[in-house]
C-alpha positions in Angstrom: -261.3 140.6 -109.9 -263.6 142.8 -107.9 -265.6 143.8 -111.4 -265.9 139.8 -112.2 -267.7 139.2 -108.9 -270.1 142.6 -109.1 -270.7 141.0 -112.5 -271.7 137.6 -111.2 -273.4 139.1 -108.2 -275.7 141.4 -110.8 -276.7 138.8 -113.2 -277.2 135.9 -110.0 -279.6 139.1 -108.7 -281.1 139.7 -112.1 -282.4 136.0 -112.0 -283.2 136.1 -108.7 -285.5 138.7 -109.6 -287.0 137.0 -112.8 -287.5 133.8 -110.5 -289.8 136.1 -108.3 -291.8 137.3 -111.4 -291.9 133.8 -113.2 -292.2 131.8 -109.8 -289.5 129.6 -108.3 -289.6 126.8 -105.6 -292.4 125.0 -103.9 -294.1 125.9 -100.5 -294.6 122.6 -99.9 -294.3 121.6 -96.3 -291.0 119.7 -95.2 -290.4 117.2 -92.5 -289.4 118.6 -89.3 -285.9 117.9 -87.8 -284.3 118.9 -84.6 -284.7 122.4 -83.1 -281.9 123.4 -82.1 -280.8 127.5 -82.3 -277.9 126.5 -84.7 -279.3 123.9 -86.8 -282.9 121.7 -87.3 -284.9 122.3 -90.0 -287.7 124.3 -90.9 -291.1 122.9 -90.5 -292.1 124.1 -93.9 -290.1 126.4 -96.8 -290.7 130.2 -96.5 -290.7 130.7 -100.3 -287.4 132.9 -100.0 -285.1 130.3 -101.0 -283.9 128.7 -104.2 -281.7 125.7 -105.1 -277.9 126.0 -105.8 -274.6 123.9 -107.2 -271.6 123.9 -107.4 -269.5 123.7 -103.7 -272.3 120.9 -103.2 -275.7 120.8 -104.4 -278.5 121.8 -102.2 -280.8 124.4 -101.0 -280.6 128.1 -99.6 -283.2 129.9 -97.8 -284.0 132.7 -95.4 -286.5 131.7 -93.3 -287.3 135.1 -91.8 -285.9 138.4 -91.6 -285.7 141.5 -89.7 -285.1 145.4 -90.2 -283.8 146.1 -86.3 -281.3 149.2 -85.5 -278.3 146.8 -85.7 -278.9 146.5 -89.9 -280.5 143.2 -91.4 -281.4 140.3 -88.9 -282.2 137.1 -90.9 -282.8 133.7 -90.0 -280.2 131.5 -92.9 -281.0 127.8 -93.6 -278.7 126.0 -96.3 -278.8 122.3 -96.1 -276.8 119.9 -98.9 -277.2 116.8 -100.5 -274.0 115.2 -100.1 -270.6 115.2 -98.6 -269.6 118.2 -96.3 -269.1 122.3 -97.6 -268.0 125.4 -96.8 -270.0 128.6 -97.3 -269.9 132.4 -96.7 -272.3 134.9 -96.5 -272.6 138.8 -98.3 -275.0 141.2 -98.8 -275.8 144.2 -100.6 -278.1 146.9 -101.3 -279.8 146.6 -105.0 -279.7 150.1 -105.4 -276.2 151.1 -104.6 -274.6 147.8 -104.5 -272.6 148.5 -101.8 -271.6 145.2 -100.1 -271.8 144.3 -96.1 -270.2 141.1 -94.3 -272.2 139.5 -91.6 -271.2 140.1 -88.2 -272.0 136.0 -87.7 -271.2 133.6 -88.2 -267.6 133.7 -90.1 -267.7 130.7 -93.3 -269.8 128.0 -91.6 -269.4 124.0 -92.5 -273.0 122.0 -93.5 -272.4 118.5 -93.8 -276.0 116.3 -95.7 -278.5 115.5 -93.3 -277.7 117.9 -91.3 -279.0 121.2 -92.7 -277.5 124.7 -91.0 -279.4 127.2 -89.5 -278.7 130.5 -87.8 -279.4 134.4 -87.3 -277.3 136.4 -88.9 -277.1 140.3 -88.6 -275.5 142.2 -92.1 -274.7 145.9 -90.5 -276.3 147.9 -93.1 -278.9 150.4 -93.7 -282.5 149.4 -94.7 -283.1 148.7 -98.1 -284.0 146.2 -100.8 -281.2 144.0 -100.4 -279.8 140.8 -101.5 -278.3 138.1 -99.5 -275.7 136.1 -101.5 -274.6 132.6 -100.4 -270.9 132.2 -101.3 -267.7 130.0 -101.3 -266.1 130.9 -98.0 -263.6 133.8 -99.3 -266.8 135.2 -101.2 -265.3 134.8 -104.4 -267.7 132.1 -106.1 -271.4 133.6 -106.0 -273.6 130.5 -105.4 -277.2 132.1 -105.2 -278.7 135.0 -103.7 -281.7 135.8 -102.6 -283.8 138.9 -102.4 -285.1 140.8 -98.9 -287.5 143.7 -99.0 -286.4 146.7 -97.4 
């Protein structure tokens, strides 16, 4: 079980990483929401993100990040077409492929319309790392995304 999600996370990473080469998503500027610390959205996409399905269809991005002596500090946005889903967080470094929970939030709910946002801080040393958006027990990889170290 453990080998079949290293697998998935390794080739979601490997495309990840072609997408960066190749080019993938818009920067195109996106109506502003509400700006609350929790949720609201984004005046405009970062270029970190990427779409997903599966547990919903929708969009995951980090909108910023941070290398602080905590570990990783980033600023998560997922937001959903339709219905209401659950979804966990994990990241790793590419080079060992150790893996690292967030400290917060725990599996977080995002219901359409109403896209989630928060800081969340990995514990983990600095390095090129990837931030995978999962099913909340972590078992389904749904995307990742890629953070310089």
């Amino acid at each position: 079980m453990v080998w079949a999600v290293v697998g998935i996370i390794v080739v979601i990473a490997a495309l990840v990483l072609g997408m960066q080469f190749v080019g993938g998503g818009s920067q195109e500027p996106q109506p502003s929401g509400s700006a609350a610390p929790t949720s609201g959205a984004s005046p405009s996409r970062t270029g970190n993100y990427i779409p997903f399905e599966g547990n919903g269809d929708g969009i995951f991005e980090i909108v910023r990040h941070e290398w602080t002596s905590e570990g990783l500090l980033i600023r998560v946005r997922v937001e959903i077409e339709r219905g209401e889903y659950q979804f966990g967080l994990f990241a790793f470094t590419n080079e060992t492929r150790e893996a690292f929970d967030a400290l917060n939030p725990a599996p977080f709910t995002v219901r359409a319309g109403t896209p989630y946002e928060a800081d969340v801080v990995f514990p983990m040393p600095q390095a090129d790392s990837t931030i995978v958006l999962s099913t909340p027990s972590g078992a389904v990889a749904l995307n990742a995304l890629p953070v310089p170290g």
